[in-house]
N, C-alpha and C positions, 0 to 999 in steps of 0.2 A: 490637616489632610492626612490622609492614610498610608503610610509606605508603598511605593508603589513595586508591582511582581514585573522582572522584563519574562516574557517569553519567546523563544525563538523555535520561528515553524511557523504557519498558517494553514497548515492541513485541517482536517476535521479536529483533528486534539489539540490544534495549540488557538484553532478558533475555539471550540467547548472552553477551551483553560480561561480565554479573556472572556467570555462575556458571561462566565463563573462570577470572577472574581470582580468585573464592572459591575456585574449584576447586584453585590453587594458592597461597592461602593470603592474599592478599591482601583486605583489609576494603575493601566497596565501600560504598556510601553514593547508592541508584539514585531519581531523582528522576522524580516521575511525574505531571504535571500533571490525571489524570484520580484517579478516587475507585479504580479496577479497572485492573488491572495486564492486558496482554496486546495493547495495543496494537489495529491494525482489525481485525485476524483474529475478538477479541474480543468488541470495543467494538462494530461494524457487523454479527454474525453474520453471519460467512462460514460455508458449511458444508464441503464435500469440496475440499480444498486442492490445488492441482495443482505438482509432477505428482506427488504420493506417496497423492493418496486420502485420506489421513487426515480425520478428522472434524476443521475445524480448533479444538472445544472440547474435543478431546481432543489433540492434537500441539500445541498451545500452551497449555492448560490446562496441561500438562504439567510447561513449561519454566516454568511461574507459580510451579506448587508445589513442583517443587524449589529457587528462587528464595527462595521464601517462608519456606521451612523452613532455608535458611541460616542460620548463626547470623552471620557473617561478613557480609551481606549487611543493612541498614539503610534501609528501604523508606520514603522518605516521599511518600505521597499528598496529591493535589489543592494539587500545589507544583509552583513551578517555579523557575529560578536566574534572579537579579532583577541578577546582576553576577559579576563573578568576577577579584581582582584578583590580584597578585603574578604570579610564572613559574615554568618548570618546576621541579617540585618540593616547591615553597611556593607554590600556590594558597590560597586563600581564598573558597570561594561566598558570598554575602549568598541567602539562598531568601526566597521571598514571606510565608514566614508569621514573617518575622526572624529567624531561627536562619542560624549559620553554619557550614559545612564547612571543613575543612581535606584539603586532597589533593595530592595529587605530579602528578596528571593528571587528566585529563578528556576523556567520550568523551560526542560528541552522537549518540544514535542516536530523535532525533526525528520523523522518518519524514517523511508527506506527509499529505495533503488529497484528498481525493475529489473530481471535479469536480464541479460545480453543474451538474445541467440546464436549471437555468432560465433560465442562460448560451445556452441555445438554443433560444429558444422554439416557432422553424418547427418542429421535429420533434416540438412536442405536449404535450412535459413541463411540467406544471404546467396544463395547460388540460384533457387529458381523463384521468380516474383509472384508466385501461388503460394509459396508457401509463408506464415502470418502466424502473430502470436495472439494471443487475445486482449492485447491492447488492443492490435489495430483492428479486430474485427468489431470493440468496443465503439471504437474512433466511427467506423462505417455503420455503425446504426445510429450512434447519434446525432450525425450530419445528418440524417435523413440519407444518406447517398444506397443505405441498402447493404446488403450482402454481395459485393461481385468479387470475381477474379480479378485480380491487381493487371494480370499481363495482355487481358481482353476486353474486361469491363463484362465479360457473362454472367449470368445467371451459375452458379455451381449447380450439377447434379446431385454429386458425392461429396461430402466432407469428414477429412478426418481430424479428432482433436486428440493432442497427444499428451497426456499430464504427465505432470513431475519431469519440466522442463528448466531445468536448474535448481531442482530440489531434488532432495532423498536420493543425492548422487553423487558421492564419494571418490569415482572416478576424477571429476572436477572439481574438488574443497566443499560442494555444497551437502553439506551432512545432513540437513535440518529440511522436516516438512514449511512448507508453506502454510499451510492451516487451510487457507480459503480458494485455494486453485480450482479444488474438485466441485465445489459450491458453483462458483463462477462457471466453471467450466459446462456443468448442466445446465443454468441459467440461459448460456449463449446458444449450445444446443437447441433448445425451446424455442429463443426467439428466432435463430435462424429454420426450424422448423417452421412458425408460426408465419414469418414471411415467403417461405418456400415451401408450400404443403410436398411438393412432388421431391424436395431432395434429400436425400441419404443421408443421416449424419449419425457419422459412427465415431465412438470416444475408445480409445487405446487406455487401460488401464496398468498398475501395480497393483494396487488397495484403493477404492472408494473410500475418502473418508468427509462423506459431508456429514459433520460432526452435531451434535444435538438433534436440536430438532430440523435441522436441514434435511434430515432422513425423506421426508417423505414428502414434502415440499418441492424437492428437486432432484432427488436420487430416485425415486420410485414415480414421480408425475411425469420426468421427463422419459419413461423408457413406457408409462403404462397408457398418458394419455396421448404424449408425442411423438411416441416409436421410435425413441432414439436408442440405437444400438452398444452394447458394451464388448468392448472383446477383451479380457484379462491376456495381455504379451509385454514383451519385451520385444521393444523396437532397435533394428540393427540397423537402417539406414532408409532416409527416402532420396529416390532416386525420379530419372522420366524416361519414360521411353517415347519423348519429342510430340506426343499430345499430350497423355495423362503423367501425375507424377505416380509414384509409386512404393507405398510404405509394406517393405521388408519384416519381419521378426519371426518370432516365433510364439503359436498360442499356448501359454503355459499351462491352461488348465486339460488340453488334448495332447498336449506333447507334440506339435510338427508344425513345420513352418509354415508361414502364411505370407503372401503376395497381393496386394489390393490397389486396383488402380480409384487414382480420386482427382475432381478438379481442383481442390483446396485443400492445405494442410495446416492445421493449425496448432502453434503450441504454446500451451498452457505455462507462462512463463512464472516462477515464483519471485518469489521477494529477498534481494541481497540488503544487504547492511547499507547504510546513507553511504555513496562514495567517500562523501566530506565526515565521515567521523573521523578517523585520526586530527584529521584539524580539530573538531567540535571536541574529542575528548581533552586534546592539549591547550583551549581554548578556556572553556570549563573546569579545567582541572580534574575529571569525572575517567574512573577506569571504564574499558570495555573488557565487554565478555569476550569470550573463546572465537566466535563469530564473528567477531567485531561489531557488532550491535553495543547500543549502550547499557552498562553493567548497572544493574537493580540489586540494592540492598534487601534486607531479609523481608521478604513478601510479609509476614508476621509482626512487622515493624509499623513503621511509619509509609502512608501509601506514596510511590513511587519516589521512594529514599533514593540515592545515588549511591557512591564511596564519599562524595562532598556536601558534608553538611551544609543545608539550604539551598542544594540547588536537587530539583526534582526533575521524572522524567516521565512522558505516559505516551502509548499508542506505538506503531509500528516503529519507532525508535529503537525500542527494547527486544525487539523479533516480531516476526511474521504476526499481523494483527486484524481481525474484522475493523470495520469502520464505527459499528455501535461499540465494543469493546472497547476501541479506542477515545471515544469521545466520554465514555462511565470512567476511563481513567484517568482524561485531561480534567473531567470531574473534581476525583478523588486528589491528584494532585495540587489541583488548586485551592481543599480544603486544607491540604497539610500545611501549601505556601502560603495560605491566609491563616492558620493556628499561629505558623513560627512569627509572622509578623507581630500579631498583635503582642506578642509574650516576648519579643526580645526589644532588651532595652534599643531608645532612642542612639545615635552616635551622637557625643559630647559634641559642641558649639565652640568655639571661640569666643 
């Protein structure tokens, strides 16, 4: 039988990574700190995934249950790996509930963290119950329950969406773009248009960066076929004046301040480093970046090398990551974890 790969994570890339590597024959052993497999797509109910549309309880549901139904594939839930000692080829995990693995490799495909908006209190969150990140307005269309007001259950008129909500914000440690906020953040535009022809929704901008070909897909559909509005500012505080709340700043590309009242505020929240990596790096043995994201040896190497030989890493692990980019790199990783298998000697016998 074939060395077996542990990987820890059940997101979109550490499901891509198993049933890589089960695919050709390899026994994985996928370790998943949560009780439910599928990682935030999941765990946070996202609903229509960009940029494939899919429902993402059915394109990640998906990759659960052919996961699942592996036979090759040895799932343990509400675990995580508490050490991981030896080298390539003769690893050894210690997991939290005692039991140990044995593996030739190891792939961390442990994702990220949602930012906290209570990390920003001027913009509202957590003081008035309108105002919503775009998890939770994910959360309400995928139920089915709709677009309402949290504090009324209404129909919103107006909505504002406000990007680079715990990104490209130095003020609070977070230096780094998100990548995919401005993507999403059109997407939900759209849909909340498409369900509410009569309401307003305006996106508060820095820089648009729906990058590739998101250009026109969602940057230029959402403003040309759904009238959704962009205003380039800087936001200094949302407030209420006891009906409507009311977002502050100032429009940078006229110079003068602007006042707008809205039924709903929404902010477009980015993506921090997995809480749990200082554990996951001293776990692993594996240095992190500046960020504290997990640190990637030289791109030009071996695909998603670490600092520790044999143990790989792919998908929002590594920083801010799309969902198909991540799952092309649980891919890539789990060729390199299947090359070093097959090429490093057996561990001697007794």
């Amino acid at each position: 039988m074939s060395k077996a790969v542990l990987v820890a994570g059940a997101g979109p890339a550490g499901l891509a990574a198993a049933h890589a590597l089960a695919s050709v024959g390899v026994p994985v052993t996928l370790v998943e700190r949560e009780q439910r497999l599928g990682g935030a797509p999941i765990l946070s109910g996202y609903a229509k995934l960009v940029p494939s549309g899919e429902w993402a309880k059915d394109a990640i549901g998906g990759m659960v249950a052919r996961v699942e139904s592996n036979p090759l594939v040895t799932v343990k839930r509400g675990c995580t790996v508490a050490r991981l000692d030896g080298e390539p080829g003769a690893f050894r995990a210690g997991l939290s509930d005692g039991s140990s693995v044995d593996a030739g490799a190891a792939i961390l495909a442990t994702g990220f963290t949602h930012f906290d908006s209570i990390n920003k209190p001027e913009w509202g969150f957590g003081t008035y119950p309108d105002v919503v990140t775009t998890t939770q307005v994910e959360q309400m269309i995928s139920s089915g329950r709709g677009i309402r007001c949290p504090s009324d259950g209404r129909k919103p008129e107006r909505v504002a969406i406000l990007l680079c909500v715990g990104s490209r914000d130095r003020q609070i440690g977070r230096e780094w773009c998100s990548k995919i906020c401005c993507t999403v953040s059109c997407n939900i535009a759209m849909e909340i248009r498409e369900e509410l022809p009569s309401c307003h929704v305006y996106i508060y901008y820095m820089d648009i960066r729906t990058f590739g070909l998101y250009e026109t897909k969602y940057y230029w559909q959402s403003q040309e076929e759904f009238k959704v509005k962009y205003i380039k500012a800087r936001i200094a505080e949302v407030t209420s004046d006891g009906s409507k709340l009311i977002v502050k700043g100032e429009d940078t590309l006229v110079k003068r301040p602007i006042t707008i009242p809205f039924d709903m505020v929404v902010h477009a929240i980015g993506m921090d480093p997995n809480i749990d990596n200082k554990r996951i790096s001293t776990a692993f043995g594996v240095d992190l970046q500046e960020h504290g994201y997990i640190g990637k040896a030289s791109a030009y190497g071996t695909a998603g090398a670490t600092s520790r030989p044999g143990v790989f890493v792919a998908g929002a692990a590594t920083g801010p990551e799309t969902i198909d980019d991540s799952i092309a790199q649980a891919n890539a990783a789990a060729m390199a974890a299947l090359a070093l298998i097959n090429r490093a000697p057996a561990p001697a016998t007794a």
